[in-house]
N, C-alpha and C positions, 0 to 999 in steps of 0.2 A: 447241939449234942456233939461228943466226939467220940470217934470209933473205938473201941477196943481192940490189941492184938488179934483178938478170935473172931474182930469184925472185916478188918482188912481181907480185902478181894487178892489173890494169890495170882504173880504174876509170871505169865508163860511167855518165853520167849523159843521162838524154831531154827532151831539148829540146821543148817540145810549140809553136810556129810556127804564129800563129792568126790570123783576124780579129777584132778587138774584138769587136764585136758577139756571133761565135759564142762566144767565151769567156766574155762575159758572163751567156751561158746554162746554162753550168757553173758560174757562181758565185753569180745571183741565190737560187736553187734551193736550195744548202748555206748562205748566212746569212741564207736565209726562207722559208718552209712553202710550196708551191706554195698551198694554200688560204686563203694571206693573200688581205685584199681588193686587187684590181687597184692600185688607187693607190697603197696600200702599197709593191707588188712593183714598179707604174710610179717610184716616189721612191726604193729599193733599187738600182732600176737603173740609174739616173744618179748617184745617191751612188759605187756600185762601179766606173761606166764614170770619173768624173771622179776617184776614187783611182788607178785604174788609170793614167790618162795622167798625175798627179801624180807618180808613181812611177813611170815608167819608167826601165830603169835600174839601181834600187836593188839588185839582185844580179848585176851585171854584173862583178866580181872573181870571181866563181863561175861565169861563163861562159852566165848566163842574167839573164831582165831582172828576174821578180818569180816570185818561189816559188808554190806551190798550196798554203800551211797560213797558220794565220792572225798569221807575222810579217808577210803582206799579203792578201789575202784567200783565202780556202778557194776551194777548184775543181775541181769532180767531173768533171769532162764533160760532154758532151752526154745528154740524157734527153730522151727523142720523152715520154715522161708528162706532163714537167712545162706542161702546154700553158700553164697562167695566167702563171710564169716566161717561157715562149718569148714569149706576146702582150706582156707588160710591155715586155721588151726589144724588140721590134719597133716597139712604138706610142714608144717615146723614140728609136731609134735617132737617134743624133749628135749628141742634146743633153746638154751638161754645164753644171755651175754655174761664172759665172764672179763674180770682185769687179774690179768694174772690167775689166781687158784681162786679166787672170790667173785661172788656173785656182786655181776652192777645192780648198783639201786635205780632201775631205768624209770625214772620220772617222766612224765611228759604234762605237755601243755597244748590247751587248743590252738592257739594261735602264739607264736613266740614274736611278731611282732618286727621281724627282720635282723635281730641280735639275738643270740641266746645269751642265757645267763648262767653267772659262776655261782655252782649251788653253795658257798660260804655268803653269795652278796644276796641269799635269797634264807636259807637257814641259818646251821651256825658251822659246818664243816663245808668243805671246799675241798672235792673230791675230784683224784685226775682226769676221769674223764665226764667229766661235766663242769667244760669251760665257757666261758663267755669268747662270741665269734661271731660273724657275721651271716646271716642268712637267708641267701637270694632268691630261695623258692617259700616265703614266708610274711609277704608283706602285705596281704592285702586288708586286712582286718584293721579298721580306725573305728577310733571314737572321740565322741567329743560331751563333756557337761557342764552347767554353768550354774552358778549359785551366787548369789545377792549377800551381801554384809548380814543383813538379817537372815535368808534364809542362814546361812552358818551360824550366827547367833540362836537361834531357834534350833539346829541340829540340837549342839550343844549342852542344850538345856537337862538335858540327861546325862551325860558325864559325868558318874562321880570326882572326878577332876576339875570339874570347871562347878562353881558355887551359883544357885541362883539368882541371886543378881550380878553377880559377872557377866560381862558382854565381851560378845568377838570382836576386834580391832581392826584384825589384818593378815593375810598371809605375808611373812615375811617374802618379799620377791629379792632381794636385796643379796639376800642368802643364798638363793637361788642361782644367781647370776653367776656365783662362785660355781663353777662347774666343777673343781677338783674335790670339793667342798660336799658336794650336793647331788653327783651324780657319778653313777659309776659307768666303766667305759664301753657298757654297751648302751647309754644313755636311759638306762634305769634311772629312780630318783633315790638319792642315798640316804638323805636327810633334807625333810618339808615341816617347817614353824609356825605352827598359829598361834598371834599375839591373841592375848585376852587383856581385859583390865576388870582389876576386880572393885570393888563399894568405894574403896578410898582413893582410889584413880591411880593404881601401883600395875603395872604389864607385869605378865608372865608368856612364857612360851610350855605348847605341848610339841614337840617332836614327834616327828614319826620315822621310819627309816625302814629297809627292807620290805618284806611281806607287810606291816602294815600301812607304807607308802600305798598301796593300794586299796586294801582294807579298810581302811579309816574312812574312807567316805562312799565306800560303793563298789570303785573302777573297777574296770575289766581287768587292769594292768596298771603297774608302776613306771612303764615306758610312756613319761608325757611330759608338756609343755604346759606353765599357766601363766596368763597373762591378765593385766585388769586395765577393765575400761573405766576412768574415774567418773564420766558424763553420765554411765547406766550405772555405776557400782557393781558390777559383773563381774567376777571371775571367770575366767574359759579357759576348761581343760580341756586339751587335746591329745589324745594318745593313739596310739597301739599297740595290737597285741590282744590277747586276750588268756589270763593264765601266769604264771609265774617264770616261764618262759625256759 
């Protein structure tokens, strides 16, 4: 059976209607530990107040201005707990970062991994002050993951891109090794190829580059290294970072 218009169940979505400020206390709280040091939590909370007013808006086809997950920032609500959260936001209250007469778009990341990054090598505009630099109080976050010819063959298998009888080949490492090529210079990955062969025995490559250098398979971060072992057939990524950095 299928539903009629006047069968379909009518859908509510809750508009939550706030002052900055208190909102801000629902969200300092979910992207940083109440226990961070103040200054911390105080630079958290002009980073999120000055996202927040940068983005207003940005879901406003959906009938609200900015969601509570992190296509813009998470946001718990209010917590009488989190008292070092509520002082942060109190002791900044109304101040945001400007460049010049315009509001910054203060991005952040959890972990950047020891370089920042230049937001053109991560979106698609490349704004003055969000440059790619190097950064000494930010490196401790690694990781590392490994995947077999087949398992990536078997990712694959769902990629409208890749047909199924097509198989994985190879990470292009070749391509790789061209550093001007393949990375940019805060050792993000700029451009990664995975060889496929399709039924008639013909390679193609899928590219990946910026934000979905990371994406495409999982990672924390676009900040890695991959290497293969021929004897295990292993690929091993190693990175850092966690975030866009």
């Amino acid at each position: 059976n299928t539903l009629s218009l006047h069968d379909a169940l009518p859908i509510f979505i809750p508009v939550n209607t706030i002052n900055i400020e208190d909102y801000l206390k629902g969200v300092v709280g979910k992207e940083m530990s109440d226990n961070f040091p103040i200054e911390a939590l105080k630079a958290q909370a002009i980073a999120a107040r000055n996202y927040a007013f940068a983005n207003i808006g940005k879901h406003n086809s959906k009938g609200y201005s900015i969601c509570d997950g992190i296509d813009c920032q998470v946001y718990g609500g209010y917590d009488a707990s989190l008292t070092n959260v509520i002082a942060a936001v109190d002791a900044t209250a109304g101040k945001v970062l400007l460049s010049g007469t315009s509001l910054v778009s203060a991005y952040y990341a959890a972990n950047d991994g020891g370089y920042t990054e230049d937001s053109g090598n991560v979106w698609t505009t490349s704004l003055s002050y969000l440059k790619a630099k190097p950064d000494d109080y930010d490196t401790s976050y690694t990781w590392s993951k490994t995947f077999t010819t087949k398992e990536l063959s078997n990712l694959y298998k769902l990629n409208p891109k890749v047909q199924a009888t097509d198989t994985f080949v190879r990470i292009d490492l070749n391509l790789l090794s061209s550093t001007g090529l393949t990375k940019f210079e805060s050792g993000r990955i700029k451009n990664i190829s995975l060889i496929f062969k399709n039924s008639v025995g013909t390679e193609y490559a899928l590219s990946y580059g910026k934000e979905a250098a990371r994406t495409f398979l999982g990672f924390a971060s676009s900040l890695y290294d991959v290497s293969y072992d021929v004897a295990t057939d292993i690929y091993t990524f190693n990175g850092k970072g966690n975030g866009h950095g």
